[in-house]
N, C-alpha and C positions, 0 to 999 in steps of 0.2 A: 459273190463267192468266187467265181471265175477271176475276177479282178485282185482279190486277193490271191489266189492260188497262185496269177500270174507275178506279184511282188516277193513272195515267196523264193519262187526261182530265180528273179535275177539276184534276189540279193548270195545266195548261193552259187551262182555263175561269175557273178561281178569278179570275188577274190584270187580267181583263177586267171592269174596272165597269163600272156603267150610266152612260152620259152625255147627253145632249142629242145629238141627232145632228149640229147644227151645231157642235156646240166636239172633236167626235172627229178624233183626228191621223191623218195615212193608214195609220198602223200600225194604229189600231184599225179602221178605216173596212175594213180589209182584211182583219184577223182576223173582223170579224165576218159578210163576207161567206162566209169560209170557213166559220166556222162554222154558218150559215144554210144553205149547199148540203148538207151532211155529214147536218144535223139533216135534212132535207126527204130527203132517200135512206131517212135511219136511220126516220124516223117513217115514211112513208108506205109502206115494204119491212115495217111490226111489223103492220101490217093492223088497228092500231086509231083508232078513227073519232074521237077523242079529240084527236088530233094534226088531224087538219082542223075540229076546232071551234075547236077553239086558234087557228088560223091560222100561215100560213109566212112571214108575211115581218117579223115583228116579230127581234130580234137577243135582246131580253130574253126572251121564248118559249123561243127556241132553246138559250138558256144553260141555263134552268132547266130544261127537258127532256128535254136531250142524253141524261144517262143514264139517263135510264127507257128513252127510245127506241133505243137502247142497246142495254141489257138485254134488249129484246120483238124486237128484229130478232133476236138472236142465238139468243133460244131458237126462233125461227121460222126461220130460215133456217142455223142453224148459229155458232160460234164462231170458225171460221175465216174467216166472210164479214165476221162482225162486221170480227174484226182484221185485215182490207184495209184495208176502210171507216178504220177506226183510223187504222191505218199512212199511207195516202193525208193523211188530214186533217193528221197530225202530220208530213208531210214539207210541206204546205205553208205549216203555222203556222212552221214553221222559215225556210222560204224568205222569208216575210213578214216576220221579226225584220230585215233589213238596212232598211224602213222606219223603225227606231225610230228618236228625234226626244228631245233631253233631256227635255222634255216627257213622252215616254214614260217613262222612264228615271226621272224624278223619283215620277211617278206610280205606277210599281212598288216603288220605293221608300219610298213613303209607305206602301204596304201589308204594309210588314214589321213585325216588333216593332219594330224600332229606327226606323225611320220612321213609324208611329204617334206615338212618343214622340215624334222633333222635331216632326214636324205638329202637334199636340196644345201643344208648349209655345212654339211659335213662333205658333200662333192665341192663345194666351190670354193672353203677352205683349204680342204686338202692340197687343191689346184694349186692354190693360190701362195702357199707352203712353199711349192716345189722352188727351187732356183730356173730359171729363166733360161734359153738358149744363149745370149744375147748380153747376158747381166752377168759381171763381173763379182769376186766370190767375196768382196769388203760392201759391196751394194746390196749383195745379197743378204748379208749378215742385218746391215744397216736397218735396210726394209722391216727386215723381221722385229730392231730392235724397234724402231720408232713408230711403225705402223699398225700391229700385230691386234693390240684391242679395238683399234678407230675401225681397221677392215674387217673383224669380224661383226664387231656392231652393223656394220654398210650391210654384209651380207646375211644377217639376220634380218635387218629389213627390208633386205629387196625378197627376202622368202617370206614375209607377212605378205606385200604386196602383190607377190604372187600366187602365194593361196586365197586370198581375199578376191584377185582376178577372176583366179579359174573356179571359186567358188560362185561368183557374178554373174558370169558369162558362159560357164562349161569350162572342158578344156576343147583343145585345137580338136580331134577327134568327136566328143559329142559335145559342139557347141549347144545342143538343146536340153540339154542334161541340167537343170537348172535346181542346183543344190540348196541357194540361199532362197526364199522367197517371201515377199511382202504381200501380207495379206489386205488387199486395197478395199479398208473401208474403216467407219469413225464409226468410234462409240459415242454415247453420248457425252457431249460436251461438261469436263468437270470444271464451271465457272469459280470456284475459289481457286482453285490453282491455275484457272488457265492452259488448258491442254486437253488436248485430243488423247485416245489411247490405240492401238495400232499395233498388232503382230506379225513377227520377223521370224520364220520358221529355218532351221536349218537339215537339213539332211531327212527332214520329213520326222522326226527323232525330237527336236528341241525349241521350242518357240518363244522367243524373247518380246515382255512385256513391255514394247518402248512409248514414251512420252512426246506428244507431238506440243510444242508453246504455239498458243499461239494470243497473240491477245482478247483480252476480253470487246474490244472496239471492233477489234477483223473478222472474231468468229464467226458469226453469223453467215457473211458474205461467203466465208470459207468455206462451209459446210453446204452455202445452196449453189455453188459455183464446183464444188469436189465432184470429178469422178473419178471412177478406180481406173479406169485406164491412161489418165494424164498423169499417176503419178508412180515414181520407181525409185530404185537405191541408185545413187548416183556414187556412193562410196562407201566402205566400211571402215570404221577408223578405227576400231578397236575390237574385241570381242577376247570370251575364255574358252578355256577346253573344258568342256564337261567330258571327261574318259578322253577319251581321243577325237571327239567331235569339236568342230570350230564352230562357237554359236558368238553371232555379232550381237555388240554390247553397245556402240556407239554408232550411227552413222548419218549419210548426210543424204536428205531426198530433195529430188525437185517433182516439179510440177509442167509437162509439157505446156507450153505459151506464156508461162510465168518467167521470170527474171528470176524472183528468189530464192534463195537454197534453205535449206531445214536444217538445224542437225539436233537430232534424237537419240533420249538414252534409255537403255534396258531399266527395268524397275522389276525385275527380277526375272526368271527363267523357270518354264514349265514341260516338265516331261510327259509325253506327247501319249505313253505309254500307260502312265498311272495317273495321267493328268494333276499332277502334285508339283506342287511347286521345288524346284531343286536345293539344298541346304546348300549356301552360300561356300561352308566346306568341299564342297565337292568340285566346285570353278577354282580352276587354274587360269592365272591372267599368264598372257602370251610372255612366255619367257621361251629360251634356250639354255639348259645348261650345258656350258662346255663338257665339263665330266662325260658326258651321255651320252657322248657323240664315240668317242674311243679312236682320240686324235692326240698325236704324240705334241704339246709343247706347253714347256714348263711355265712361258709367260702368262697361261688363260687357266692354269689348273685352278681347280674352285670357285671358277669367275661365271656367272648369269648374268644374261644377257635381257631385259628388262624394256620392254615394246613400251616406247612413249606415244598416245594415241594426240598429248593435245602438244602442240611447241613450249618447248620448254624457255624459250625467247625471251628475254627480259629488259630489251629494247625498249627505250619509249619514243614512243615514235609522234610525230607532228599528228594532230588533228586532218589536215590538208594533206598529208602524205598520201599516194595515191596506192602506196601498199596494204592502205589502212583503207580494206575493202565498202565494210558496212560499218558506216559510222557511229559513235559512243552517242547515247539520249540518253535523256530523261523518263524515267517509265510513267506513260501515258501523253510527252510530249510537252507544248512549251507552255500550254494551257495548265497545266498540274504543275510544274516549275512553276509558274508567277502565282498560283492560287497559294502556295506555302511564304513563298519569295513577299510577298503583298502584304502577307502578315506581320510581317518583322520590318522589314527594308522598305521603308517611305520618308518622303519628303514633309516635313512642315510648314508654315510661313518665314518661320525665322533660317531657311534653307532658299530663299526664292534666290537671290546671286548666284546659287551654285551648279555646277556642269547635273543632271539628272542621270547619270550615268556611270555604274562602277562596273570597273574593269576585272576582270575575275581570271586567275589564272590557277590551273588544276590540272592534275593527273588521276585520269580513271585508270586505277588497275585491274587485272585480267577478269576480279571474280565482282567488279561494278562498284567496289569503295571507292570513296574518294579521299584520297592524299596530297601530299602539300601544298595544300588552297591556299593562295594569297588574293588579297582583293585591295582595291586603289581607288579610292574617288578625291573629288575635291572636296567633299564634304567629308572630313573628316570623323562625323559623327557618323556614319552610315558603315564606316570599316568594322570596326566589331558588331555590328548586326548584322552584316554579309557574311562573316567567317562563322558565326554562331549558327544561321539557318543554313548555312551551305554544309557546317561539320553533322546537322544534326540531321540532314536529308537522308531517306533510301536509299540503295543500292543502285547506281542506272546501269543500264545497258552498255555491256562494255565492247569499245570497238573488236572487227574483227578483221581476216583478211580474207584469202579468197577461199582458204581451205575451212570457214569458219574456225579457225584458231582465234582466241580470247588475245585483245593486245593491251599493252600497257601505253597510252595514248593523251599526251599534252592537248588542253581544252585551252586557248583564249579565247575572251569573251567579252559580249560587253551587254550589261542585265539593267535595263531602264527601273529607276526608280517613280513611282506616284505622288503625287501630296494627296496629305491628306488634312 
């Protein structure tokens, strides 16, 4: 209860930033008086001498001390005194909210994930708007004409990767504040789809159901080699706003001593709250609209800004290319390749002169089809049985790069034929 009592209040401290005393609206001007009375009971009732070296009449003191002072009234005078004290404070920080002023309003809103972002991409466009000291008034013009969508897009996602950051790590102030969190441990192994399952909690508010692949060969070892502390988020690559909250929908984990990286996706998202799953209407996938930001130029009017979590790269790139991080397979390896390959594609006696070797040339694209297979032996009886069991194979594994992004990836090759 006490530990409740204690979430209670920060999350009613939290929305209160520090301001200049002269620019605070009477909501805060009023919040922080409340706050200042409650803190000067709670400190001065914990009998530590701490709290008057500090001083009482600062509002920033008060914020940051609340709950130690807190904590030291309650084990001194009980938990049930505490949670008066509590209960009083919280019925008048309530009474205080019909103060609020858009002003307020704007300002709580800036302090969410989704209001970070506008904040963040409405200051560094604005910026970015202005004409230059430096920069002539035809360059200026120019800038704006040829640049104006490519740089807001930049600056829409250098503000994903900056909330995604400070949601990883904290921010610079409370590095320990650890908003996103992976819940480190395996369900039981679901062997028809191959995959772990695995929850990705955000703001303690929203926990995303993600999918861990792993093969049906590796499981085992996987799970008697797992523990929870070698494994973390290593990135977030996508995720929606439930309300104003950022819960990750895609990301990529590793494994302390391991080499290889993961990347897993939500299979739906569950409110923490009513433990119900959320209706898929309620997620917002990370957009920006210009509109909403309430930025003067007529090039962006109506324009959304639209977060691509996988590369949208349609490169194909060499097999051997060294960009082409984790290479395209076969699902389950070379051993499943020749056990379908064997069936179709052999040699008979009336083939003994011939090379036992067709040459096979293909592109695996992003989502593991394969496309325009050509195949070449000397036996030319063997070409249309190659292109027949190669058109009619499984999805494989399609190469990737460093950021696990799906590539589009030239295969040569050379696939021994049997007699039979």
């Amino acid at each position: 209860m006490k530990k409740k009592i204690l979430y209670l209040i920060i999350a009613l401290l939290l929305p209160l930033a520090t301001f200049a005393q002269s620019s605070l609206t009477p909501y805060q001007r009023r919040s922080n008086q409340i706050i200042l009375k409650y803190y000067k009971i709670l400190a001065q009732g914990s009998g530590d001498r701490r709290f008057a070296l500090l001083g009482y009449n600062s509002s920033d003191v008060a914020k940051a001390g609340f709950n130690l002072a807190y904590m030291e009234y309650a084990y001194k005078h009980g938990a049930a005194a505490a949670k008066r004290l509590v209960n009083a404070a919280n019925a008048e920080l309530r009474a205080a909210e019909k103060l609020k002023n858009s002003a307020d309003r704007l300002r709580e809103f800036y302090e969410t994930d989704k209001g970070m972002v506008y904040k963040t991409v409405k200051d560094k466009f604005a910026l970015w708007m202005q004409k230059g000291e430096f920069e002539k008034q035809a360059d200026f013009e120019e800038r704006l004409r040829g640049s104006t969508k490519t740089k807001f897009g930049e600056i829409c996602e250098d503000a994903f990767n900056d909330i995604t950051d400070v949601l990883l790590h904290g921010s610079k102030d409370n590095s320990e504040d650890e908003k996103i969190k992976l819940e480190k441990q395996l369900d039981t192994y679901d062997s028809e789809n191959e995959q772990f399952t695995m929850y990705c909690t955000s703001h303690g508010a929203y926990t995303a159901v993600v999918k861990l692949h792993i093969p049906i060969s590796e499981a085992q070892d996987f799970k008697e080699t797992f523990e929870a502390n070698d494994i973390f988020i290593d990135k977030i690559k996508d995720g929606v706003f439930v309300g104003n909250i950022f819960v990750p929908t895609v990301l990529v984990i590793s494994r302390i001593g391991h080499d290889k990286l993961y990347l897993v996706k939500a299979d739906g998202i569950i409110d923490l709250n009513t433990e119900a799953r959320v209706d898929s209407n309620k997620m917002e996938k990370f957009t920006v609209p210009f509109d909403k930001l309430n930025i003067d130029c007529d090039a962006l009017k109506g324009y959304v800004y639209h977060h691509q979590a996988i590369s949208n790269d349609n490169t194909i790139y060499d097999y051997n290319d060294s960009y082409v991080e984790e290479k395209p397979s076969y699902p389950g390896g070379e051993e499943a390749f020749y056990k379908i390959w064997n069936d179709v594609v052999y040699l008979t006696d009336s083939d003994m002169t011939y090379n036992e070797d067709v040459h096979i040339i293909l592109t695996i694209e992003k989502d593991g089809i394969i496309s325009d297979v050509k195949a070449y032996s000397d036996t030319q009886r063997l070409i249309p049985l190659a292109l027949k069991v190669l058109k009619s194979m499984p999805k494989w594994n399609p190469g990737k790069n460093s950021e696990l992004d799906p590539l589009r990836v030239k295969y040569d090759f050379y696939a021994s034929a049997e007699y039979k």
